[in-house]
C-alpha positions in Angstrom: -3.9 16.9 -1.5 -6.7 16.3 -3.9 -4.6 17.2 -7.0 -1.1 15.5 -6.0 -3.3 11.9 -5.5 -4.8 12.9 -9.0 -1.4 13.8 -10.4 0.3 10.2 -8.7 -2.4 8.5 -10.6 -2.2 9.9 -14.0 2.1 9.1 -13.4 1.0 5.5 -12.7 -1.5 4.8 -15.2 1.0 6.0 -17.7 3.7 4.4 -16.4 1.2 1.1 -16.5 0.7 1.8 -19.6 4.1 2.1 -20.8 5.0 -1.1 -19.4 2.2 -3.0 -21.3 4.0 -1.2 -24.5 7.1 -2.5 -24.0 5.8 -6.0 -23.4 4.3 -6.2 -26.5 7.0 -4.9 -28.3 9.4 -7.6 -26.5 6.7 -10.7 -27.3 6.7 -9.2 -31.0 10.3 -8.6 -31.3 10.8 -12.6 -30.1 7.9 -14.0 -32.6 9.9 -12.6 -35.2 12.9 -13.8 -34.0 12.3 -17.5 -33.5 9.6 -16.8 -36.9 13.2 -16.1 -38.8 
């Protein structure tokens, strides 16, 4: 039990993290779009 809640974690932290990624990649693809 202990190590599948540990495991769920880890998936969703990187998962958070992932999506923080992509953000940034989308608000710096569209400040160089509208910069161009």
């Amino acid at each position: 039990m202990e190590m599948s809640q540990g495991r769920n974690n880890y998936l969703g932290f990187l998962r958070m993290e992932a999506g923080q990624k992509a953000r940034l990649d989308l608000v710096v693809c569209t400040y160089f779009y509208l910069d161009h």
